[in-house]
C-alpha positions in Angstrom: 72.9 -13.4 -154.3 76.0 -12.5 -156.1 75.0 -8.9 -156.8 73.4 -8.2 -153.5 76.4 -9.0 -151.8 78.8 -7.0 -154.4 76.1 -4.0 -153.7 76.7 -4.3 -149.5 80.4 -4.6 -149.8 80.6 -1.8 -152.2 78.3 0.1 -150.1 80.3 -0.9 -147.3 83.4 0.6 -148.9 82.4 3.8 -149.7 81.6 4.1 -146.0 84.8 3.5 -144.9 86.6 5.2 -147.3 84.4 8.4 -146.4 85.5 8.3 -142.8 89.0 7.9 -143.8 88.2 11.5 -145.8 86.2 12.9 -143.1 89.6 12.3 -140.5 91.7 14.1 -143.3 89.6 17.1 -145.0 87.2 18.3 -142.4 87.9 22.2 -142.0 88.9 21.2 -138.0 91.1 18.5 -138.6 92.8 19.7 -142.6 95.9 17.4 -142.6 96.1 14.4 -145.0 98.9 12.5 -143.8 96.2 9.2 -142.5 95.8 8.7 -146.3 99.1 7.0 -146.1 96.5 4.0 -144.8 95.5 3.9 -147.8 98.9 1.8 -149.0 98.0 -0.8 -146.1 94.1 -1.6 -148.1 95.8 -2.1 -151.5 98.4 -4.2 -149.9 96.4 -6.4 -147.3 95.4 -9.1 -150.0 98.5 -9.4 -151.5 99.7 -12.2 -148.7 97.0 -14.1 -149.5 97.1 -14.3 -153.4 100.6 -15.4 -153.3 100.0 -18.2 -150.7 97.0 -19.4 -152.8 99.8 -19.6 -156.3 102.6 -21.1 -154.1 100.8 -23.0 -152.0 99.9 -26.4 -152.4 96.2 -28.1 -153.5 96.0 -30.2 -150.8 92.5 -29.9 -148.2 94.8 -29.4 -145.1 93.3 -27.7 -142.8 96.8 -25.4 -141.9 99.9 -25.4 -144.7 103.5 -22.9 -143.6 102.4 -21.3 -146.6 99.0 -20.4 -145.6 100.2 -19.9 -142.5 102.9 -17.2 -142.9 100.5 -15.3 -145.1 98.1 -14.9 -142.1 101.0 -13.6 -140.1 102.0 -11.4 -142.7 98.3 -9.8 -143.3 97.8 -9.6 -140.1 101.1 -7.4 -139.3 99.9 -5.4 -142.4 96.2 -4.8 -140.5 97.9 -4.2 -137.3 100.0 -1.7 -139.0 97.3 0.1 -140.3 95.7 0.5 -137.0 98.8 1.8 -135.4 99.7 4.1 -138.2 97.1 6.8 -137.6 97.5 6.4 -133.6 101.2 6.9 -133.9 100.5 10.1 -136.0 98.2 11.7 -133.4 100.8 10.9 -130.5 103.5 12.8 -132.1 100.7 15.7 -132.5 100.5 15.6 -136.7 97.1 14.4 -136.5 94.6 15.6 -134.2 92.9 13.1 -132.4 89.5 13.0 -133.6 90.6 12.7 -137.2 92.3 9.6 -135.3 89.0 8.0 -134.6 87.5 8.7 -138.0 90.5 7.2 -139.8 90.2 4.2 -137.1 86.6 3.8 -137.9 87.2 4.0 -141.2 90.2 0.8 -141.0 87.1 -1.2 -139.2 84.7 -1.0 -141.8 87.2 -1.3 -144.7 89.6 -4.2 -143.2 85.9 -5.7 -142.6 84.4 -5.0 -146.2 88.2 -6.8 -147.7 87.4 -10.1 -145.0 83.6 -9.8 -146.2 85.0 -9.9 -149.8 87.0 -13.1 -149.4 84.2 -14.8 -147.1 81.8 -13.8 -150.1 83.9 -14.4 -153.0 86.7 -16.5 -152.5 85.7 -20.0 -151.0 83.8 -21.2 -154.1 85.5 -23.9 -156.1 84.5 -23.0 -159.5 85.6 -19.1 -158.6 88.8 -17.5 -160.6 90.2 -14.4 -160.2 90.4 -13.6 -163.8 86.7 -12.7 -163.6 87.8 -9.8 -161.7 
């Protein structure tokens, strides 16, 4: 079950990462300023991993900690939505390379969530596996 799901989010990845490329190196479009997205993917988790070491052990259902992490990712994800729209409003992008890179934000913000759905809620899981 564990492999299968690794397979699809992998799968998943390369999808999204390949519209991202698409909005950047088509012929048409030839401008790679969206792959500054790319520093929003690596640093969406990082909210979460540092809530999960500070925070405390307790079954709450909502901790500050936890909490402010959410807010945090979340201004990170809606950052990397805006990015690539602010670029095509000032004209450095052109619009449809817009689209692809937006596209490509869905699938890979959705492969990251699919990740820690997958992956993170077991209690026996530790991220020095990884």
């Amino acid at each position: 079950c564990a492999v299968a799901a690794l397979v699809a989010l992998s799968f998943s990845g390369a999808i999204g990462l390949t519209f991202l490329m698409l909005g950047c190196a088509l012929e048409y479009y030839g401008v790679y300023w969206p792959l500054f997205v790319l520093i929003f993917y690596f640093i969406c988790p990082i909210p979460h991993f540092i809530a999960k070491r500070v925070g405390d052990d307790s079954d709450a259902a909502s901790s500050a900690c936890r909490e402010l992490a959410y807010f945090f990712t979340t201004g990170i994800v809606v950052s990397a939505f805006g990015l690539p729209i602010i670029l095509a409003r000032v004209e450095a992008i052109k619009w449809g390379a817009c689209g692809l890179v937006l596209a490509g934000n869905a699938v890979i913000f959705l492969t990251i969530l699919g990740f820690f759905l997958v992956f993170g809620r077991g209690d026996d899981f530790s991220w020095e596996q990884w």
